[in-house]
C-alpha positions in Angstrom: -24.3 51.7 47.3 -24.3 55.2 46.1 -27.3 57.5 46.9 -29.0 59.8 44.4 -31.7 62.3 45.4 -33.8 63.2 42.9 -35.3 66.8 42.3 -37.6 66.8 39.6 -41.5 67.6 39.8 -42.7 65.9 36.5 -43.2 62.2 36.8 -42.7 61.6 33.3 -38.9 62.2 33.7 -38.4 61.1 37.8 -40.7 57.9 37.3 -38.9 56.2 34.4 -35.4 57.8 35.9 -35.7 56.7 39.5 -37.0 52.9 38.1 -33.3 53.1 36.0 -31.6 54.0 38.5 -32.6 51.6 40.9 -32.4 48.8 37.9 -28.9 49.7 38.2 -28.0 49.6 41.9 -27.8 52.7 43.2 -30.6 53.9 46.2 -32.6 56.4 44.7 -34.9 59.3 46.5 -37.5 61.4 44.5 -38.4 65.1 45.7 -40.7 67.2 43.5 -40.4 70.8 45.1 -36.9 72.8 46.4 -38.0 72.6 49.7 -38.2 69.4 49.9 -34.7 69.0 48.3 -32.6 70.7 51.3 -34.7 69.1 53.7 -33.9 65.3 52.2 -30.3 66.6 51.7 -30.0 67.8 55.3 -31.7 65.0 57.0 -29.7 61.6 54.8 -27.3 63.2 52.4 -26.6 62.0 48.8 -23.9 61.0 46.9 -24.8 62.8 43.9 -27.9 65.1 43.2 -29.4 65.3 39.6 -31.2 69.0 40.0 -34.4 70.1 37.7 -34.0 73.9 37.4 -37.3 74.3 36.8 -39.1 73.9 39.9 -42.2 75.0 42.0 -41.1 77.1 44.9 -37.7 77.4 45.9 -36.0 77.4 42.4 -34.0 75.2 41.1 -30.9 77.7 41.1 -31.8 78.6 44.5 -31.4 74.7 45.5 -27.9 74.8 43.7 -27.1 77.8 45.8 -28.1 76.0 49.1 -26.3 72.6 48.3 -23.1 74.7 47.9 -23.3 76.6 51.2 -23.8 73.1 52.8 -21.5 70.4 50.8 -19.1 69.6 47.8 -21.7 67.3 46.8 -21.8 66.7 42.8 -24.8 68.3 41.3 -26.1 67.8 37.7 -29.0 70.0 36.4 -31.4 69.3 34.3 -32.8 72.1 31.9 -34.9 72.8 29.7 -34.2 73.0 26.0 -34.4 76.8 25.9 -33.1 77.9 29.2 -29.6 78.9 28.2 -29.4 81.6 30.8 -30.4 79.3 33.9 -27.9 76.9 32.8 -25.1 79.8 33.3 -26.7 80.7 36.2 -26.7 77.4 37.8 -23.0 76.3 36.2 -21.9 79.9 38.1 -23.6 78.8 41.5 -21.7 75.2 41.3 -23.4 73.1 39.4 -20.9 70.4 37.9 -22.8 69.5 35.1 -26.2 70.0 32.6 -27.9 67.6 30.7 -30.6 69.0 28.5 -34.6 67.5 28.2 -35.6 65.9 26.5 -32.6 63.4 27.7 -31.9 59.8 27.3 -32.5 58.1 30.6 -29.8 55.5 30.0 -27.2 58.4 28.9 -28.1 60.0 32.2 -27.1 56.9 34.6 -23.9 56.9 32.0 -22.7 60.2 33.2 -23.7 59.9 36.7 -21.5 56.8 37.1 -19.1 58.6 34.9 -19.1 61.7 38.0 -19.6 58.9 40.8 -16.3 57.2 39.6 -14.4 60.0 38.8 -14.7 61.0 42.4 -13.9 57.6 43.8 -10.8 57.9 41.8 -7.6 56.9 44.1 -4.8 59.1 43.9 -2.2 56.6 42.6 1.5 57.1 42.9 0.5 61.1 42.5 1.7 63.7 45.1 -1.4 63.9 47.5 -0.3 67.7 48.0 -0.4 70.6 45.4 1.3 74.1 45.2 1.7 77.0 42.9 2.0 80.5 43.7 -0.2 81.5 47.0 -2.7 78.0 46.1 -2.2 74.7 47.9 -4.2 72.0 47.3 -4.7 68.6 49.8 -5.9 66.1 47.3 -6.7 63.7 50.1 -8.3 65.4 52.0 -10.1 67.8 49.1 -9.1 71.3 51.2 -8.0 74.1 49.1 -6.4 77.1 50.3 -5.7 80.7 49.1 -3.0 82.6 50.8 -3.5 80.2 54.1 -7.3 80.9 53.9 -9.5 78.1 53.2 -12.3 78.0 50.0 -14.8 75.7 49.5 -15.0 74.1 45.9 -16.9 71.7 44.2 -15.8 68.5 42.8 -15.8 69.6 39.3 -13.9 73.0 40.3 -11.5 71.0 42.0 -10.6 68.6 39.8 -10.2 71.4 37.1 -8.1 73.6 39.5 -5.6 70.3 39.8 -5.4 69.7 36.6 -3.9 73.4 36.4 -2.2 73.0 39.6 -0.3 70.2 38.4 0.8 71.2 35.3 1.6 74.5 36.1 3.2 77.3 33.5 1.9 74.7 30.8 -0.8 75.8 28.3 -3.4 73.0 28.5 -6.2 73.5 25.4 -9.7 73.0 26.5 -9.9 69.9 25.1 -7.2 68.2 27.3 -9.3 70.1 30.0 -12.9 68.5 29.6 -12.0 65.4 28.5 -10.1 65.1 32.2 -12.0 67.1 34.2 -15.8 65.8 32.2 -14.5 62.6 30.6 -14.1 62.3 27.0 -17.9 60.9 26.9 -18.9 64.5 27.7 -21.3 65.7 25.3 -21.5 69.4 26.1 -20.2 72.2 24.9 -17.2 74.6 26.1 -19.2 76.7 27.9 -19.8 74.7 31.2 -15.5 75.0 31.1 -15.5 78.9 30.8 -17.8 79.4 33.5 -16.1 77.1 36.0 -12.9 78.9 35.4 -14.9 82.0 36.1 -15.9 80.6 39.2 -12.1 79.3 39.8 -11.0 83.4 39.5 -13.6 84.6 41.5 -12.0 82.3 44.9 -8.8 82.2 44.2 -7.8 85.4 42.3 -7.5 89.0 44.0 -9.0 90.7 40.9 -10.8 88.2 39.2 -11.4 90.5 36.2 -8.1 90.8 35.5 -6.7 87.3 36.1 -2.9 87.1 37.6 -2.8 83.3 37.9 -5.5 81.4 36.1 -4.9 82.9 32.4 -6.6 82.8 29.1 -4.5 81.9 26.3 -6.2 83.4 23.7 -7.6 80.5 20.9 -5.3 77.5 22.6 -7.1 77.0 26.7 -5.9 78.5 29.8 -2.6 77.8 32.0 -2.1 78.3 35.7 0.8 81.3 35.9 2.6 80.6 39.5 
């Protein structure tokens, strides 16, 4: 049974969420402050946590930031309709995902199992082991390394980094990109793709703003140069 911790401190959204949730197997937990949040993380984990941004105390952002120092875990964040800036700002600190309020509570479950199976996925008759240029990937065991030093990602950065990885020299359009790295149910825009390569070039890149492996192909995607 996967575990989802809830940070969210109106009742309107967690009550009828958490009740969904629950309807639908997974053990739910319900925090209403940041605080709170790292302190549920830290003590039982989670399997996936679905983040408001907008949050008394230790913001929402600074939750994200916390998460990522401590775990890969997958993190969608939920934002308000006018907070385009926190949404970059929490997509930069590793957020996988956004989902805007006023949401559907039945298309939220959809997209966490969506993430939840995604990361279950079995590597099947696919090399466990990735290489191009001075970045190796363990699929198994979800290490990546730079150079022979090891970097942290997130699932989403991960998966999007293999996707390049594995088709190396190839130009792959963003299209191909969300729909394997978000799912083709993904309702969002391109944006949460740009600023996850962004992230990408800032770990993995010696001058991230001028890009020697991870390149933009100007109208078309971006392709991983070895």
């Amino acid at each position: 049974m996967s575990r989802i911790l809830i940070v969210e401190d109106e009742e309107s959204f967690s009550d009828p969420l958490s009740y969904l949730l629950g309807k639908e197997g997974f053990e739910v937990e319900v925090v209403d402050n940041g605080l709170d949040a790292i302190t549920e993380f830290d003590r039982n984990g989670a399997d996936l946590v679905l983040l408001d941004l907008q949050l008394p105390g230790l913001s929402g952002t600074e939750v994200c930031r916390q998460l990522r120092q401590r775990s890969s875990v997958p993190v969608i964040m939920l934002t308000a309709k006018d907070s385009e800036i926190d949404k970059v700002v929490g997509l930069e600190l590793g957020a996988d995902d956004y989902v805007t309020k006023p949401y559907s509570s039945r298309e939220l479950v959809a997209r966490v199992r969506a993430v939840l199976r995604r990361q279950g996925e079995p590597e099947e008759l696919i090399s466990s082991t990735v290489q191009a240029g001075p970045v190796r990937m363990d699929i198994e065991r979800h290490v990546v390394s730079v150079g022979g030093e090891q970097v942290l990602l997130p699932l989403k950065e991960f998966e999007l980094l293999e996707m390049l990885l594995r088709n190396s020299g190839r130009v792959l359009t963003r299209g191909q990109l969300i729909d394997r790295v978000w799912g083709s149910d993904y309702v969002g825009d391109t944006k949460t793709l740009d600023v996850h390569v962004k992230r990408l070039r800032g770990k993995i890149e010696p001058d991230p703003s001028a890009p020697r492996y991870l390149v933009t192909v100007r109208g078309l995607g971006y392709k991983f140069e070895p």
